[in-house]
VOBA-1610 file (N, C-alpha, C; in pm, whole numbers, padded with zeros to 5 digits, always signed):
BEGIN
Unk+00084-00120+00000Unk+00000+00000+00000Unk+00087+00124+00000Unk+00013+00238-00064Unk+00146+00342-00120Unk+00096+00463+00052Unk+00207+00490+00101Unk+00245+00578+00174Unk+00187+00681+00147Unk+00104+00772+00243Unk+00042+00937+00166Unk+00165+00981+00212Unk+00214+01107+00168Unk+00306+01188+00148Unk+00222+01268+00239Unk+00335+01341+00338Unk+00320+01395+00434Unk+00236+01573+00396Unk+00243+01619+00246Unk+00186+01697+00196Unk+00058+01689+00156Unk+00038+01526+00196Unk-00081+01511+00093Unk-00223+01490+00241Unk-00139+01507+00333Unk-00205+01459+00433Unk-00329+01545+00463Unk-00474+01503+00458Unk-00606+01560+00513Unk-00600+01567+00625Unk-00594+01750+00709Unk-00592+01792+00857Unk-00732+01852+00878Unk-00834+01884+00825Unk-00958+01934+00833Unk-01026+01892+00694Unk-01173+01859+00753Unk-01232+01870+00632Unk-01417+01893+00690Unk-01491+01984+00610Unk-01632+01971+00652Unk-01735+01891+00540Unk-01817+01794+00638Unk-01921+01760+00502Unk-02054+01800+00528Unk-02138+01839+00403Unk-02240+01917+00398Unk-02214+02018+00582Unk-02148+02069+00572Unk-02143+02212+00681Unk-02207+02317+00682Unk-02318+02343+00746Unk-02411+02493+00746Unk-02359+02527+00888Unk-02359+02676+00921Unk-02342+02725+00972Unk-02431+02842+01039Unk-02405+02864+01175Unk-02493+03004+01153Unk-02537+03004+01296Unk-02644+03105+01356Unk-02686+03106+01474Unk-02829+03058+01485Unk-02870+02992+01622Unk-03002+02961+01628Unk-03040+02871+01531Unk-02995+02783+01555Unk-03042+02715+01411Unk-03077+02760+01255Unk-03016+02835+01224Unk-03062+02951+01128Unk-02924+02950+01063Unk-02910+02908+00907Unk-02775+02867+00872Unk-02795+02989+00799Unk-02616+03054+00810Unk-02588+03176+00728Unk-02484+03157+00624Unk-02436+03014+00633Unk-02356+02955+00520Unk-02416+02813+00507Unk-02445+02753+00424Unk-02500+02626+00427Unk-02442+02519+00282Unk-02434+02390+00343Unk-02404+02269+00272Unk-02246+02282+00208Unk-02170+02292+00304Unk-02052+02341+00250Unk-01956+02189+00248Unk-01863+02135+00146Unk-01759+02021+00176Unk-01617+02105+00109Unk-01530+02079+00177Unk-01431+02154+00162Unk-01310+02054+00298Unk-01167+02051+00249Unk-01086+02015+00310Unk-00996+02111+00284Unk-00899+02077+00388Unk-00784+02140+00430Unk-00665+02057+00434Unk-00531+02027+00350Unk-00414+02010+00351Unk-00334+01999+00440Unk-00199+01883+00497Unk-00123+01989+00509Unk-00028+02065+00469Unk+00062+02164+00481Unk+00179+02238+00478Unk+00127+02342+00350Unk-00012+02361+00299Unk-00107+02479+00266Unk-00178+02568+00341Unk-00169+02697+00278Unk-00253+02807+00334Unk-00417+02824+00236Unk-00459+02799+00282Unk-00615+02853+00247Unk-00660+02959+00336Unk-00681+03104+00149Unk-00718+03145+00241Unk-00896+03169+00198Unk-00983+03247+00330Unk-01083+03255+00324Unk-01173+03397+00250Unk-01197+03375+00146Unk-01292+03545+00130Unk-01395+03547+00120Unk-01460+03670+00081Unk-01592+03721+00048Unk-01650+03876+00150Unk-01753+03928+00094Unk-01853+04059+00154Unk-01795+04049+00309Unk-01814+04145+00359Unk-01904+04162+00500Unk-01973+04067+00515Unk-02002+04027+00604Unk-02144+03923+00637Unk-02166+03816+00554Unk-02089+03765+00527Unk-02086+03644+00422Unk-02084+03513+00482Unk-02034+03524+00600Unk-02045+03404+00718Unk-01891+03353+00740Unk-01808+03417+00707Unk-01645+03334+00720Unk-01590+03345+00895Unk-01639+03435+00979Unk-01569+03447+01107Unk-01682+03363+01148Unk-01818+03312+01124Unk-01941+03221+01166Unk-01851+03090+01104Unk-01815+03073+00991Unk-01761+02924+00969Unk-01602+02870+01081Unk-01568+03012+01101Unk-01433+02999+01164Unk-01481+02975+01317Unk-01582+03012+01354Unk-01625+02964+01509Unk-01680+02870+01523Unk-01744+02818+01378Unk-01771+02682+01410Unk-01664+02562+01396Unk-01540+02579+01344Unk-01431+02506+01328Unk-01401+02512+01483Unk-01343+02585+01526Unk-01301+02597+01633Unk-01375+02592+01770Unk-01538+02535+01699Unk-01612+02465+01852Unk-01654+02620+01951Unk-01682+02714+01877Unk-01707+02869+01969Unk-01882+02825+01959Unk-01903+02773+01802Unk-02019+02775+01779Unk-02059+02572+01743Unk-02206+02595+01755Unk-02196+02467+01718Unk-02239+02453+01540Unk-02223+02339+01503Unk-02312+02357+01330Unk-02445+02326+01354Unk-02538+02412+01208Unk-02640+02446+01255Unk-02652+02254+01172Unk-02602+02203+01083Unk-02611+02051+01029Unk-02429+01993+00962Unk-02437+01900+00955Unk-02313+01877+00874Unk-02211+01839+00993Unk-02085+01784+00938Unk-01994+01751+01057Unk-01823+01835+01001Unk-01770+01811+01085Unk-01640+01868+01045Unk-01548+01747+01144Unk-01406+01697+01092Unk-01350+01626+01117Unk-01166+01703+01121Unk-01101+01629+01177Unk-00996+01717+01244Unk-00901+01518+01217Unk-00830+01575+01152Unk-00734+01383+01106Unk-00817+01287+01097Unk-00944+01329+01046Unk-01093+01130+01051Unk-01154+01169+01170Unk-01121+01230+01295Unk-01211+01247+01404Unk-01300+01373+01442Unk-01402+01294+01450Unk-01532+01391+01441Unk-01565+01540+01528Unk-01507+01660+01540Unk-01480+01738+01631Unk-01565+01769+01741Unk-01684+01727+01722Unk-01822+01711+01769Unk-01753+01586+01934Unk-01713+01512+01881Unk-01669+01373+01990Unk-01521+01421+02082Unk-01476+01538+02042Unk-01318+01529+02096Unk-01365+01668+02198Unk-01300+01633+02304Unk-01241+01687+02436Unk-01234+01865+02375Unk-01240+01946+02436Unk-01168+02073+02459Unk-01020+02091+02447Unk-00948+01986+02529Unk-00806+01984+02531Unk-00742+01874+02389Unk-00879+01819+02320Unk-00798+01774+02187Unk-00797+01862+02106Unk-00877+01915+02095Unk-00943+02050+02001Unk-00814+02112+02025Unk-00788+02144+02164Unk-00677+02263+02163Unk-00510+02211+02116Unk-00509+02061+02139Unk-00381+02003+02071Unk-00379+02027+01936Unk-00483+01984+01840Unk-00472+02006+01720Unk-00476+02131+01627Unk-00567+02181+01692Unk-00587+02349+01637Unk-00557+02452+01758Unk-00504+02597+01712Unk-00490+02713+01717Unk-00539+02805+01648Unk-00564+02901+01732Unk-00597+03055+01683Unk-00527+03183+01691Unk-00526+03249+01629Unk-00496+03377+01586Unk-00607+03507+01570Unk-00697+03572+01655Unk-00822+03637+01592Unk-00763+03753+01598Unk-00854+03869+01540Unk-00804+03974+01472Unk-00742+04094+01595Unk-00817+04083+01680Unk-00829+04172+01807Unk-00697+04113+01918Unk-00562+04115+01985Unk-00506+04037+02025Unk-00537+04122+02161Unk-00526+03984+02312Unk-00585+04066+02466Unk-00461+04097+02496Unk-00479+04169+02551Unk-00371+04296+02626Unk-00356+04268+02804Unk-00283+04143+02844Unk-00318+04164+02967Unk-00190+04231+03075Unk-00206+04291+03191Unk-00189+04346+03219Unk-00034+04315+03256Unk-00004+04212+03311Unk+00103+04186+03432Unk+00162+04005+03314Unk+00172+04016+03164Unk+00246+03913+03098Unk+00333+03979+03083Unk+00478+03898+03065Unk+00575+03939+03008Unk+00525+03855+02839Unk+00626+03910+02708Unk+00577+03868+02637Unk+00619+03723+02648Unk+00719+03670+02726Unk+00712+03520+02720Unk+00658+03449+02784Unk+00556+03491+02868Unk+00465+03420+02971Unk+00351+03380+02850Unk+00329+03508+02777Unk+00210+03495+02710Unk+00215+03370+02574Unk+00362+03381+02555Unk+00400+03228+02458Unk+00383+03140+02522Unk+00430+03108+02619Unk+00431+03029+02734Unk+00264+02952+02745Unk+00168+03097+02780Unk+00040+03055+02752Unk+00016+02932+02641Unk+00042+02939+02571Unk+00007+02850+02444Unk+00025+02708+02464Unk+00099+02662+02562Unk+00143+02536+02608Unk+00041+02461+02709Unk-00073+02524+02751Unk-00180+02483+02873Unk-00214+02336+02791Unk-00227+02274+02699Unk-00301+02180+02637Unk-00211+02055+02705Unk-00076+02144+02736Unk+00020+01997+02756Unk+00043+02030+02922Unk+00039+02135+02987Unk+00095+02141+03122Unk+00027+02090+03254Unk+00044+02070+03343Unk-00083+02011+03491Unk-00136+02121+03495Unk-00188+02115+03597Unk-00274+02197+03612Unk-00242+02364+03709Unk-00102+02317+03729Unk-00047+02463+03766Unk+00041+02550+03672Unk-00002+02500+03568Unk+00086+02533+03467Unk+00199+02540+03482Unk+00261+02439+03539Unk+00424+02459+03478Unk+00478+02414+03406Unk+00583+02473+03305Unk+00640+02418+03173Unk+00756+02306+03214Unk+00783+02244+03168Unk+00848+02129+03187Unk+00959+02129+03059Unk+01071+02124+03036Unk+01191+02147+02954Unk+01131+02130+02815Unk+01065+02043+02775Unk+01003+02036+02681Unk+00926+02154+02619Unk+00844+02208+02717Unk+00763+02349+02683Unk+00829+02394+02671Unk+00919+02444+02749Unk+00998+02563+02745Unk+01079+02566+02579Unk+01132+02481+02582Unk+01194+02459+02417Unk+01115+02480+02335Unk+00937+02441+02298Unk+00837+02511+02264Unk+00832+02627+02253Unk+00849+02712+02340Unk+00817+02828+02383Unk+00922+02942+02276Unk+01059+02832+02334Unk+01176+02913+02256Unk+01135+02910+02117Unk+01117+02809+02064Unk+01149+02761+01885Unk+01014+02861+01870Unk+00901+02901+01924Unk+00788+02965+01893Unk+00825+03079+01869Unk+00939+03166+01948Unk+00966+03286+01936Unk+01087+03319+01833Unk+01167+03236+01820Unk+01250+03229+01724Unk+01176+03251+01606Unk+01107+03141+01582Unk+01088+03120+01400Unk+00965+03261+01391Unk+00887+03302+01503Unk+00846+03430+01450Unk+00942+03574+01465Unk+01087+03566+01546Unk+01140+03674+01503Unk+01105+03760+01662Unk+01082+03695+01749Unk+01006+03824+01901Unk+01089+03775+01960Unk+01258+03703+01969Unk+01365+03676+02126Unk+01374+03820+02153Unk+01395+03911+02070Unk+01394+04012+02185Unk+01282+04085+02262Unk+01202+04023+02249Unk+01094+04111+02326Unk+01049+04026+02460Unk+01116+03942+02462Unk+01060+03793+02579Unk+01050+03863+02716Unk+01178+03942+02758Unk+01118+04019+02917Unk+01036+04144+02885Unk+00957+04185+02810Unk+00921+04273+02776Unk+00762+04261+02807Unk+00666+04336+02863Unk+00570+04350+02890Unk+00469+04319+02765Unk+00375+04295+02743Unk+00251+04274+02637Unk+00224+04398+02603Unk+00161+04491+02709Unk+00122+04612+02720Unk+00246+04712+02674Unk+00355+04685+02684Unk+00486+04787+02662Unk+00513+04775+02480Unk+00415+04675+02403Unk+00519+04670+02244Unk+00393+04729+02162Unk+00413+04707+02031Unk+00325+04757+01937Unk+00188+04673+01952Unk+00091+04737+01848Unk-00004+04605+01786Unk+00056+04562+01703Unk+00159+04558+01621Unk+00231+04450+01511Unk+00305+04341+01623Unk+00387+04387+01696Unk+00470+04290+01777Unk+00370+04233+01871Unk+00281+04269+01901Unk+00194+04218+02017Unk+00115+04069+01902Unk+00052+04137+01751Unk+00032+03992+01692Unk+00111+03918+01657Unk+00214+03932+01658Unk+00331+03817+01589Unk+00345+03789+01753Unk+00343+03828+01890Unk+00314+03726+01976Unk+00248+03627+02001Unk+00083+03670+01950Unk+00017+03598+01965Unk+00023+03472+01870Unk+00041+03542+01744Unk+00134+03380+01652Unk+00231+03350+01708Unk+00288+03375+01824Unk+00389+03259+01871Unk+00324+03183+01949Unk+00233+03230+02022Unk+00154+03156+02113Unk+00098+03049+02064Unk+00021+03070+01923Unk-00063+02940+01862Unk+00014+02861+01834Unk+00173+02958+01788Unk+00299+02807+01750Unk+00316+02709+01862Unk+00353+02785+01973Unk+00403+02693+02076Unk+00307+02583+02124Unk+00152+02582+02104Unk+00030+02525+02112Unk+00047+02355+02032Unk+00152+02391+01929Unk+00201+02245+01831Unk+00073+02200+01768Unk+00002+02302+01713Unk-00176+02249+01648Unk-00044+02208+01529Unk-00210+02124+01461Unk-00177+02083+01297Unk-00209+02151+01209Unk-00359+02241+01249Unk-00386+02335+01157Unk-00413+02503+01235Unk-00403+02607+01158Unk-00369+02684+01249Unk-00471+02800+01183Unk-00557+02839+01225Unk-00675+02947+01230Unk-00658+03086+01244Unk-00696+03170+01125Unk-00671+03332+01123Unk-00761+03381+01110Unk-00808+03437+01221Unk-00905+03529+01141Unk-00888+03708+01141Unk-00877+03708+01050Unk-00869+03856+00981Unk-00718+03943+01078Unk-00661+03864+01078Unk-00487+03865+01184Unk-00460+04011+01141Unk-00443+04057+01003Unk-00400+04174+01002Unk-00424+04310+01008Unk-00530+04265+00978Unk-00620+04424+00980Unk-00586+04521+01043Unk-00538+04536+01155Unk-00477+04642+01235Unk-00353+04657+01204Unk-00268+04621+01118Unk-00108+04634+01142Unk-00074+04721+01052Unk+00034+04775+01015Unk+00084+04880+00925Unk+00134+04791+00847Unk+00209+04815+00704Unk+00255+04754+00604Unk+00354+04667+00675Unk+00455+04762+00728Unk+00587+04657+00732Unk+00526+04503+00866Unk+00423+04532+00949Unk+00408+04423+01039Unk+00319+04331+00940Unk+00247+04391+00867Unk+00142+04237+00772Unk+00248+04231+00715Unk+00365+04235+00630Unk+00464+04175+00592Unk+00568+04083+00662Unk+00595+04129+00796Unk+00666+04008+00889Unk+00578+03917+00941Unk+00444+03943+00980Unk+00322+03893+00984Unk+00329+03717+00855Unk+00317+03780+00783Unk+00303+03704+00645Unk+00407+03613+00616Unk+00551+03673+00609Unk+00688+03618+00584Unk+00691+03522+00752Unk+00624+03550+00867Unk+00652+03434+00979Unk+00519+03332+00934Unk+00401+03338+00913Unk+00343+03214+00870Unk+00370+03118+00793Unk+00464+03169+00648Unk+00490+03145+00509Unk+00621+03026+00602Unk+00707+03073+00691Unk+00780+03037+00726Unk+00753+02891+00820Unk+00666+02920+00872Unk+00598+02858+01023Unk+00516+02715+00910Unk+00518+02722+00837Unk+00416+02632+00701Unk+00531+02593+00641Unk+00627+02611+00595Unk+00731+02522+00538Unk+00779+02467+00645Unk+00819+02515+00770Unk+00933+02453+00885Unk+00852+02294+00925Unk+00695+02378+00999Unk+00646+02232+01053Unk+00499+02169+00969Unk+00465+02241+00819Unk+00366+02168+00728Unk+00267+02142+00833Unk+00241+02278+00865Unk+00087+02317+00897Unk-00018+02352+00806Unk-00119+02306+00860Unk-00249+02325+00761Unk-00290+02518+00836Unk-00301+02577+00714Unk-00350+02713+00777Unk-00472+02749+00681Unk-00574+02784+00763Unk-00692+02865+00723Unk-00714+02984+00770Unk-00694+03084+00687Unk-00735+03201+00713Unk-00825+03329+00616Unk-00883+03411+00730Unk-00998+03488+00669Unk-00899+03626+00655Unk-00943+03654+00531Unk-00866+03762+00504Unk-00962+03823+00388Unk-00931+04006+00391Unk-01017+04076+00350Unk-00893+04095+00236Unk-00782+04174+00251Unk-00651+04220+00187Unk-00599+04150+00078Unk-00666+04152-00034Unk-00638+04069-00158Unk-00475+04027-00193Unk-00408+04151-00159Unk-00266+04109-00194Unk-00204+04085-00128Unk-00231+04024+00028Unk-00201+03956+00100Unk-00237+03829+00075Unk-00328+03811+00010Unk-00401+03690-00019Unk-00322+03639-00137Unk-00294+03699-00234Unk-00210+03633-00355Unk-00062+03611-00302Unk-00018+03676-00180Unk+00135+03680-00138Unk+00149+03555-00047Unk+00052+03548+00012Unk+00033+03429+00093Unk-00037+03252+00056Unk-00155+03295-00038Unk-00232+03175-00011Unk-00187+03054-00135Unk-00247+02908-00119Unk-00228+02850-00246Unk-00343+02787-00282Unk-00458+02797-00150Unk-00610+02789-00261Unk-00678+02884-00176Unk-00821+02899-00260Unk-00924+03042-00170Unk-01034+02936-00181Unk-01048+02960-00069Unk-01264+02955-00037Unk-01331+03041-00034Unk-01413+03107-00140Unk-01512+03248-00198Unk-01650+03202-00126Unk-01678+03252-00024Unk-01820+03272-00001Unk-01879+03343-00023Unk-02032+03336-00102Unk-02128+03475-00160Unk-02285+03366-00139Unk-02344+03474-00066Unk-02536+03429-00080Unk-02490+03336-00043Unk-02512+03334+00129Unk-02521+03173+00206Unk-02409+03049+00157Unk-02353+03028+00082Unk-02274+02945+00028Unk-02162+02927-00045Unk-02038+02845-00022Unk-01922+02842-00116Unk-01951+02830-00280Unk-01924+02975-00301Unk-01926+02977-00463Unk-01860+02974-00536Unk-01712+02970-00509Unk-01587+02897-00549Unk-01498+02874-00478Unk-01417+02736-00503Unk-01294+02698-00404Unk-01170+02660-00554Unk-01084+02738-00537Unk-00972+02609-00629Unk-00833+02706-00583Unk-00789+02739-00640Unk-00601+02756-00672Unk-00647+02925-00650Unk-00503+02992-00609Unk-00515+03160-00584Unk-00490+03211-00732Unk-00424+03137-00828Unk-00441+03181-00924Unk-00548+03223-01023Unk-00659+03078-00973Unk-00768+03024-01049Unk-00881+03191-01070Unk-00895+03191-00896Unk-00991+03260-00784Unk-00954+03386-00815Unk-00831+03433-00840Unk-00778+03606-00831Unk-00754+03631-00968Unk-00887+03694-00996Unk-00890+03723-01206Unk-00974+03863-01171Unk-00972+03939-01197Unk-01015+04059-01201Unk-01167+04041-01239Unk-01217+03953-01328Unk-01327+03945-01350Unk-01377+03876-01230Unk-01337+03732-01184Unk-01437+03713-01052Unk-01437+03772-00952Unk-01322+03848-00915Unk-01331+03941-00803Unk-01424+04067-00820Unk-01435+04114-00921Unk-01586+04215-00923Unk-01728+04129-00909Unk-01698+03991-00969Unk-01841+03927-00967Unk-01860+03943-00773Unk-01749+03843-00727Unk-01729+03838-00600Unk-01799+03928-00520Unk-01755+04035-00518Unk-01772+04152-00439Unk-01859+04281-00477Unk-01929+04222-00618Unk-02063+04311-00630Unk-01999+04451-00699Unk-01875+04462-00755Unk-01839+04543-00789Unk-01862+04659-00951Unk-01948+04522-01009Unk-02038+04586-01136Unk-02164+04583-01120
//
């Protein structure tokens, strides 16, 4: 029997997936998988349902029908603390708390594996390190949360989801707040973080040319439903992006 290739490997996938609140689907009948060591990313309108599909991946929300699976296992059946082994997040807004240094807050990212007093154990801690390295923040480690930018404060919080060791790793709308040069180190540490350990990444993104700099397929949501999925090449044509976005 032939070996899947570690690229070829299925880390998410949803079948017939609606989404939405109250039983009331605002994306519906969706099948779509996720890779690993690919970025998918997510578009469409305002209100199209992509931060509703992204909370239902990540168990915030439940599905309004349909299942979603995480390596063959049904996410519906797995623990809180499997959920949190396999997947991470990144959301757009990063918390500001008062009394972290920024390496406590990497540190954070490790609860899935620590007792219950959280202490890191040599293992984490090496976590912790390789998290801050490959995004580029060793120097900010004694440095307060509250004391750095919003660019350095999100490339913390992507260290945090690194050190977490998910398989697939969840964005939603990460950049929106940053100035050019941080969605560019932003971008150049995921791009990086996806070749090193061939993570599956899904992310919602509004910023088209972030989207062609980054992604290697798109999921287009329009009117309740996926209305195209294939290649960033396929998806980014000047003509479907006006269809897309209502622009004629």
């Amino acid at each position: 029997m032939d070996t899947v290739k570690e690229s070829e490997k299925k880390i998410i996938e949803a079948e017939r997936l609606s989404v939405g609140y109250a039983h009331k689907a605002v994306v519906s009948d969706m099948d779509f998988s996720i890779m690993s060591g690919e970025i998918v990313a997510l578009i469409g309108e305002n209100g199209s349902g992509k931060s509703t599909l992204l909370k239902t991946l990540i168990k915030d929300l439940p599905p309004v029908s349909g299942k979603v699976f995480i390596e063959g296992r049904e996410t519906g059946k797995l623990s809180a603390n499997d959920i949190a082994k396999a997947m991470a997040i990144v959301m757009t807004r990063s918390v500001k708390p008062d009394y972290f240094t920024c390496y406590d807050m990497v540190a954070s990212g490790r609860y899935p594996y620590t007792d219950r007093l959280g202490r890191l154990k040599s293992e984490d801690k090496k976590a912790v390190e390789e998290a801050m390295r490959l995004t580029g923040i060793e120097s900010l480690s004694e440095k307060y949360v509250t004391d750095i930018s919003d660019g350095q404060r999100q490339l913390i919080m992507l260290a945090r989801a690194i050190a977490q060791d998910p398989q697939i790793l969840i964005l939603d709308e990460p950049t929106s707040f940053l100035d050019i040069r941080h969605k560019l180190l932003f971008s150049k540490a995921v791009k990086a973080l996806v070749s090193d350990r061939h993570l599956a990444v899904l992310m919602s993104i509004h910023e088209l040319d972030l989207v062609r700099e980054m992604s290697d397929r798109i999921i287009a949501l329009k009117d309740g439903r996926i209305d195209s999925q294939g290649s960033t090449e396929e998806i980014l044509t000047d003509g479907y992006i006006k269809e897309l976005f209502r622009l004629e």
